[in-house]
VOKEBA-709681 format. One record per residue (C-alpha): x negated, y negated, z negated. Coordinates in steps of 0.001 Angstrom, whole numbers, plus 500000, padded with zeros to 6 digits. Each point is the difference from the previous one (the first is absolute). Example, Ala and Ser with C-alpha at 12.3 -4.5 7.8 and 13.67 -1.06 7.14 Angstrom:
2
px: 487700&py: 504500&pz: 492200
px: 498630&py: 496560&pz: 500660
END
This chain:
327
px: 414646&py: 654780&pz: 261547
px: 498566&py: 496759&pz: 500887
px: 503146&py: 497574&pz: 499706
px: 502466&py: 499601&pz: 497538
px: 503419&py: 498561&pz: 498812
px: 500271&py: 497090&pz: 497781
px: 502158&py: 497283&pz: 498483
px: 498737&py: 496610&pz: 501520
px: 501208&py: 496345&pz: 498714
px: 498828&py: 496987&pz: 502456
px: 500541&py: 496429&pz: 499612
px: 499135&py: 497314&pz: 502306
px: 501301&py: 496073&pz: 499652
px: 502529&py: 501097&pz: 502092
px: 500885&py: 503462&pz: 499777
px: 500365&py: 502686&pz: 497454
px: 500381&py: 503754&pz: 499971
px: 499508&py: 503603&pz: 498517
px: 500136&py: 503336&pz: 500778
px: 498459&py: 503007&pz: 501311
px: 496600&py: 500172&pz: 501839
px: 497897&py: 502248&pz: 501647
px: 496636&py: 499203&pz: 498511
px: 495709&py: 501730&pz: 501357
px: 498443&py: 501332&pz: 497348
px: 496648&py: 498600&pz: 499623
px: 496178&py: 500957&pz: 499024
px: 499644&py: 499794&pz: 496087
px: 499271&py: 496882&pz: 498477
px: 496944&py: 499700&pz: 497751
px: 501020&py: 501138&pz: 496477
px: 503212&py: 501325&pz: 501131
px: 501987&py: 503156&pz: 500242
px: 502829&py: 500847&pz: 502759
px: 502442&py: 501465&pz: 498174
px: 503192&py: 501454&pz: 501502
px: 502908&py: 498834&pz: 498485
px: 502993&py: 502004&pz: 498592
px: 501376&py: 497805&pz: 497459
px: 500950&py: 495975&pz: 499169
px: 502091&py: 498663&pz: 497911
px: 502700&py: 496522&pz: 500405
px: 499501&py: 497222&pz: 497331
px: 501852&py: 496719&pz: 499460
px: 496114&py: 498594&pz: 501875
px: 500010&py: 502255&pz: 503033
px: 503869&py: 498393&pz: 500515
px: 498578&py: 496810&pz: 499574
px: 497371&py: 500622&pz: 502688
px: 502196&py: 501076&pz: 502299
px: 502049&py: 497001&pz: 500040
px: 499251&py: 496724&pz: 501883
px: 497975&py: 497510&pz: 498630
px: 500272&py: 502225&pz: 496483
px: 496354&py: 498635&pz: 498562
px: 498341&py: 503136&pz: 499657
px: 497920&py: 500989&pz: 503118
px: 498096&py: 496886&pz: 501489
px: 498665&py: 501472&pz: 502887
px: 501697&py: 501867&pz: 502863
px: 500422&py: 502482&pz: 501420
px: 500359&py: 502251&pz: 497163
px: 500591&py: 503242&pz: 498602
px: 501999&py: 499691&pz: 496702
px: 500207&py: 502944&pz: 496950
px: 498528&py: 499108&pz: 496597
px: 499440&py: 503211&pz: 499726
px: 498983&py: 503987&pz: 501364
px: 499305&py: 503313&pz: 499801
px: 498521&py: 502241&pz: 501865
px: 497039&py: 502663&pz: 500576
px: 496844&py: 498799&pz: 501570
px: 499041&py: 500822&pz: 503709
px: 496671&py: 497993&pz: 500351
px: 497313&py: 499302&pz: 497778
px: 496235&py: 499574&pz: 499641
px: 500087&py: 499444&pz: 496012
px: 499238&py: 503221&pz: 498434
px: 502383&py: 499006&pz: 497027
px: 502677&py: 499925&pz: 502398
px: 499749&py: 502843&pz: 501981
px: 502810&py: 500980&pz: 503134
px: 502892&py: 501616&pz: 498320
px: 500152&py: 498297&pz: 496485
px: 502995&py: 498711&pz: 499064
px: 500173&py: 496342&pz: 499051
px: 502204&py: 497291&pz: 499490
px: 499461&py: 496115&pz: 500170
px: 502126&py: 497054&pz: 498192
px: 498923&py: 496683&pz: 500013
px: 497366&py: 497365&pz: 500896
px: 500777&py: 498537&pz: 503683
px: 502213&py: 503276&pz: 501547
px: 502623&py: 498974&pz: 501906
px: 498884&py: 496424&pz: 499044
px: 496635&py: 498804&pz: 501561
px: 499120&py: 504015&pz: 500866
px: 502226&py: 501661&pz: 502134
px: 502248&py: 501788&pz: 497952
px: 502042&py: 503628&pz: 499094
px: 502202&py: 500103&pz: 502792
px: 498144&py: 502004&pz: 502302
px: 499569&py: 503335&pz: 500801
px: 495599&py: 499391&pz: 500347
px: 498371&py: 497400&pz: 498033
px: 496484&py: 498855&pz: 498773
px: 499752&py: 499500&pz: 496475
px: 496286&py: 498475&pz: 498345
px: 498971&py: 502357&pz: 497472
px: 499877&py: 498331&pz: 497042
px: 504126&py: 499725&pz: 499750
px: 500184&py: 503512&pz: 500081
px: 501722&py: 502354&pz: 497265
px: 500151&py: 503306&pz: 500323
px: 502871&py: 501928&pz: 499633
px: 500067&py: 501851&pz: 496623
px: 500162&py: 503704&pz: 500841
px: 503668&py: 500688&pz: 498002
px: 501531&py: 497087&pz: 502112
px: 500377&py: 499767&pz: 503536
px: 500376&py: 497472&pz: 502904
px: 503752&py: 499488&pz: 499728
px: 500069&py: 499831&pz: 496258
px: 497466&py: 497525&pz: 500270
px: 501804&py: 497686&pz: 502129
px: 503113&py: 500781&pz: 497757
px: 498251&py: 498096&pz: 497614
px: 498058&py: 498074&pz: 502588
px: 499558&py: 496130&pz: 499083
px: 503044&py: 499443&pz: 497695
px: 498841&py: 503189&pz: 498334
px: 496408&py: 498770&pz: 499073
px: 500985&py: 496556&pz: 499616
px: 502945&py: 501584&pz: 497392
px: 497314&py: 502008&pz: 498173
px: 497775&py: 496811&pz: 499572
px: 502925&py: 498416&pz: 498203
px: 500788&py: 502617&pz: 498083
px: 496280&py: 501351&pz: 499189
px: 499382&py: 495508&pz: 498318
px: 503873&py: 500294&pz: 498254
px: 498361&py: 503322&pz: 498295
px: 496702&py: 498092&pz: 498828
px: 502406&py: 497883&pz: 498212
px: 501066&py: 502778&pz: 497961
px: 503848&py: 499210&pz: 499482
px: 501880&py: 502833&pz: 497809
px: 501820&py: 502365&pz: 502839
px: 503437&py: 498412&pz: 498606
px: 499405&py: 496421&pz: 501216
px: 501933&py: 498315&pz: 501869
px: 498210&py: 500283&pz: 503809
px: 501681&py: 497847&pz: 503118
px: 499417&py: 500863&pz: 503653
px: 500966&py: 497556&pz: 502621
px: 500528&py: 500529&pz: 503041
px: 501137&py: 503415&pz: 499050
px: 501381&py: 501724&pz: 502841
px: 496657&py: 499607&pz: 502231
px: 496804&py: 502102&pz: 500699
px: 498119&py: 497699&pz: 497277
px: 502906&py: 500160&pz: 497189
px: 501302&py: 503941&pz: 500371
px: 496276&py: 501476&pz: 499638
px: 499551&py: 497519&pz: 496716
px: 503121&py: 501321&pz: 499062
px: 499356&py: 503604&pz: 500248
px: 495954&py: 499194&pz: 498984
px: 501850&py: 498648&pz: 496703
px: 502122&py: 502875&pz: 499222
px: 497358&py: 502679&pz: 500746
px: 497660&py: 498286&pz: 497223
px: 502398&py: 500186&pz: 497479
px: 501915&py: 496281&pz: 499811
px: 503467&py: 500159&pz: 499638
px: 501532&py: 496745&pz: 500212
px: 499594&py: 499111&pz: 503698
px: 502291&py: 497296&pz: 501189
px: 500277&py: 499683&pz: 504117
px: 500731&py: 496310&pz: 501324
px: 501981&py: 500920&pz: 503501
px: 502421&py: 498438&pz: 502483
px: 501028&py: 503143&pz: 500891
px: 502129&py: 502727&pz: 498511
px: 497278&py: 502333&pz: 499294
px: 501030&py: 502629&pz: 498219
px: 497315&py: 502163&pz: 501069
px: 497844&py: 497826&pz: 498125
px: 501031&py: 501661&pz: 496825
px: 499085&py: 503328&pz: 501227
px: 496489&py: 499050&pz: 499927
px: 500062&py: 498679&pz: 496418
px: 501822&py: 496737&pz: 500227
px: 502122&py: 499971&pz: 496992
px: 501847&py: 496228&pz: 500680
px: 500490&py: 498694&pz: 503553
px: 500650&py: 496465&pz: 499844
px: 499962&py: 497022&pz: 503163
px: 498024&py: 496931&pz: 499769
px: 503073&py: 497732&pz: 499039
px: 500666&py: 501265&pz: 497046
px: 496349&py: 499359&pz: 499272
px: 499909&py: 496595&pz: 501390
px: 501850&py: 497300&pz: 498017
px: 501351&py: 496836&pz: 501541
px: 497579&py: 498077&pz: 498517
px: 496762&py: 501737&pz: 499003
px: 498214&py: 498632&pz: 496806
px: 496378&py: 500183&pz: 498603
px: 500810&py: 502582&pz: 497423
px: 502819&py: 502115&pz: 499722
px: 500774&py: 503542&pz: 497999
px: 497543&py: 502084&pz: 500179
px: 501455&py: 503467&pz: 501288
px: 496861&py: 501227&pz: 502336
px: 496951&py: 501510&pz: 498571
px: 498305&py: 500058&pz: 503935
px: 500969&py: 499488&pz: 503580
px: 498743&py: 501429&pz: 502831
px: 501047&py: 497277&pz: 502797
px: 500281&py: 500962&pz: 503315
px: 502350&py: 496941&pz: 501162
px: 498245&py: 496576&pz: 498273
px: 502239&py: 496863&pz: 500624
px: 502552&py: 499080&pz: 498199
px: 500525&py: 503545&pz: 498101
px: 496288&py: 499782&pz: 498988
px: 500687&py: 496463&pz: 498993
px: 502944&py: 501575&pz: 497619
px: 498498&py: 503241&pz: 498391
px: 497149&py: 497931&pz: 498945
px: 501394&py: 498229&pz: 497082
px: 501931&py: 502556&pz: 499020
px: 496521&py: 502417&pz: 499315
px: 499509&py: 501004&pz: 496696
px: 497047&py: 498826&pz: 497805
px: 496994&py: 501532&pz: 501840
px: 501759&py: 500954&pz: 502766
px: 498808&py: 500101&pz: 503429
px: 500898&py: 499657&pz: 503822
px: 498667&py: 502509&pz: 502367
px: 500172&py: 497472&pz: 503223
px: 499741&py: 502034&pz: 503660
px: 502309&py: 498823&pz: 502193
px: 501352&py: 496693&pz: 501632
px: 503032&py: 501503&pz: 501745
px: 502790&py: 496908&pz: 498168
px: 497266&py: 497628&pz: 500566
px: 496656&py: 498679&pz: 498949
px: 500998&py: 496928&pz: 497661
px: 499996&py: 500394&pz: 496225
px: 501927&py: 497633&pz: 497963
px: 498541&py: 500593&pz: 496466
px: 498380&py: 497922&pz: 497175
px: 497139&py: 500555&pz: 497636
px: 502600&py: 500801&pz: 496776
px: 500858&py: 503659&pz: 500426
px: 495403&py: 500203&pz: 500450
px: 498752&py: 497985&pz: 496952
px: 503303&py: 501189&pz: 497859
px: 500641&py: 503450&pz: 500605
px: 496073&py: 500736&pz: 501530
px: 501521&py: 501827&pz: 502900
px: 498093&py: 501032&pz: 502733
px: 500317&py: 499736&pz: 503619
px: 497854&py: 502534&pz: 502317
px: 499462&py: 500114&pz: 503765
px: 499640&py: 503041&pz: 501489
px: 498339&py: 500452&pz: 503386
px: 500106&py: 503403&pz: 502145
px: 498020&py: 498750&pz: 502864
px: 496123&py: 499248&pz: 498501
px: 500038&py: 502267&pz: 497497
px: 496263&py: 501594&pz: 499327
px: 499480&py: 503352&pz: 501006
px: 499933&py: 501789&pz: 496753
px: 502707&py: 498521&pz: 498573
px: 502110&py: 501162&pz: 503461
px: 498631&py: 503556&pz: 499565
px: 501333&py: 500128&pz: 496117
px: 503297&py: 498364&pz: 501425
px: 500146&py: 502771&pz: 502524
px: 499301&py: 502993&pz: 497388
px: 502536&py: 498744&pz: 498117
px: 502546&py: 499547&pz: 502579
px: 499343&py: 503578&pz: 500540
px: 500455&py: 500978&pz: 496903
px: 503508&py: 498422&pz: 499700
px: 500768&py: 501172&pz: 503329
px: 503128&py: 501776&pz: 498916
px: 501699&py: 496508&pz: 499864
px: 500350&py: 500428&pz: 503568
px: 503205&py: 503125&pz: 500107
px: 502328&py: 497061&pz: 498846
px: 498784&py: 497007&pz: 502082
px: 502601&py: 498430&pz: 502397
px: 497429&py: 500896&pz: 503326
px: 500683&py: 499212&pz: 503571
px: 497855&py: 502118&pz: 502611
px: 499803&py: 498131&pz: 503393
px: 498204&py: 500335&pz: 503355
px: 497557&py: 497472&pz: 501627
px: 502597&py: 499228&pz: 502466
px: 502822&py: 498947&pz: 497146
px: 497816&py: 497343&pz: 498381
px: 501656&py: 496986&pz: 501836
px: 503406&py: 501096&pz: 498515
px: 498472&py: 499945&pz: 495969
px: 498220&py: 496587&pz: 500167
px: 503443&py: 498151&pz: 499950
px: 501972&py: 501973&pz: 497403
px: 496896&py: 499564&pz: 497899
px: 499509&py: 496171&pz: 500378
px: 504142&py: 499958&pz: 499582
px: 499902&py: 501649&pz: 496888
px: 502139&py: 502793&pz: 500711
px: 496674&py: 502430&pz: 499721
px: 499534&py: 502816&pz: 496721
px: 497052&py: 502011&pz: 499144
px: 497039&py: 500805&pz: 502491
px: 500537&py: 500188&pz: 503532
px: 496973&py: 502517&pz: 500933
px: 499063&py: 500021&pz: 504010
px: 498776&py: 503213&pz: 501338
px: 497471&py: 499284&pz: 503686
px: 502483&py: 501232&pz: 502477
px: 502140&py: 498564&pz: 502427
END
């Protein structure tokens, strides 16, 4: 087969569109594998992309999808032979590199992980992005070593990001797991949620340096004005898990709650993560893979993407939306 079907996003000063595309497949690029897609993944990023003037891809035409898996169909590097499996999250796909969305695409070699042999491409991309970026979070919050009673928030709950934290959290053990959501999620307590509350009753009218200290650890998905408010309310030593921008970027905070109650405040970045440390992410991912039964999972085609980006970017999106490379 020497063309393809993918999902293409153009803009122009004047003009803006996405949609499908018939694309040539190409000779290999130097230190790259062609590697035939089966699986991507939808994140709050790929929306973004997909979205006039949204600030994440600078340079058009372009393929979006953070994220892939697939089995290799071209290769001269002998570690990467035709036929492995192999997934890729990360660095510039669907970004500055043409991305997941795509039933053929060249990959360099050194983002490359391979599939661990108990998992397979669709699990993968269950977890996909939100999954790895979820264990991340949860793999510094256990570094920290809180008892498995403390008191654990997740904003952002109902999302790819917040469910896998959630159900990361209750498969180690912690059994206090609080889920910040909008919605009525009640599935979230099937996946080890044991309070559901929304962001207003978190966020006070007025929100003050220090208040009660009630959280032992966040994992924030949302930032804003709910980051702004769990904050002061972290216990002594407590810390913020910080992965997501989805209620904003600003953070209205002060030095108090820091040089008071020493808590800590941790980024956490999926897309330059060293090679190694993606491989133990991975293994460990795989070895919590039964998380996955009671995930809230949508399964679409190639051809339904333009439908998800808006319910996403509306907020009216749950769990992983997984997109399988058929039209």
């Amino acid at each position: 087969m020497s063309k393809y079907i993918a999902f293409e996003v153009n803009q122009t000063e004047n003009i803006f569109s996405r949609g499908l595309t018939t694309k040539e497949r190409i000779p290999l690029a130097t230190d790259a594998v062609e590697i035939r897609v089966h699986y991507s993944g939808v994140n709050y990023k790929d929306a973004l992309a997909t979205t006039k003037n949204g600030g994440v891809i600078r340079s058009y035409p372009m393929i979006p999808g953070i994220d892939l898996a697939g089995e290799i169909v071209t290769s001269k590097d002998e570690n990467f032979p035709v036929g492995k499996k192999v997934l890729v999250t990360g660095y510039g796909l669907g970004v500055t590199h043409v991305g997941g969305y795509s039933q053929y695409q060249q990959v360099p070699t050194n983002w490359l992980v391979e599939i661990p042999e108990t998992l397979d491409e669709k699990k993968a991309m269950t977890f996909g992005t939100a999954g790895f970026t979820a264990a991340l979070a949860v793999l510094a919050l256990e570094e920290k070593g809180y008892e498995k009673e403390a008191a654990i928030f997740v904003t952002g709950a109902s999302g790819g990001v917040g469910s896998i934290a959630i159900a990361l959290l209750h498969n180690l053990g912690y059994t206090n797991i609080t889920a910040v959501s909008r919605k009525e999620a009640a599935w979230l307590t099937d996946i080890g949620a044991t309070n559901i509350v929304t962001p207003e009753q978190i966020i006070p009218e007025k929100i003050k340096p220090l208040a009660k200290q009630s959280v032992h650890a966040v994992i924030d998905t949302v930032g804003g004005s709910l980051l702004s408010a769990l904050l002061p309310q972290l216990q002594y030593n407590g810390s913020a898990f910080l992965c997501g921008n989805a209620g904003g970027i600003q953070l209205e905070t002060t030095v108090l709650p820091f040089i008071l109650r020493g808590i800590s405040v941790i980024g956490i970045d999926s897309v330059a993560t060293p090679t190694e440390q993606r491989k133990a992410v991975w293994d460990f991912l795989t070895q919590q893979q039964n998380i996955l039964a009671n995930l809230k999972v949508n399964k679409v085609l190639l051809s339904d993407l333009d439908l998800i980006f808006d319910t996403l970017l509306s907020g009216q999106h749950e769990g992983r939306t997984i997109v399988k490379m058929e039209v």
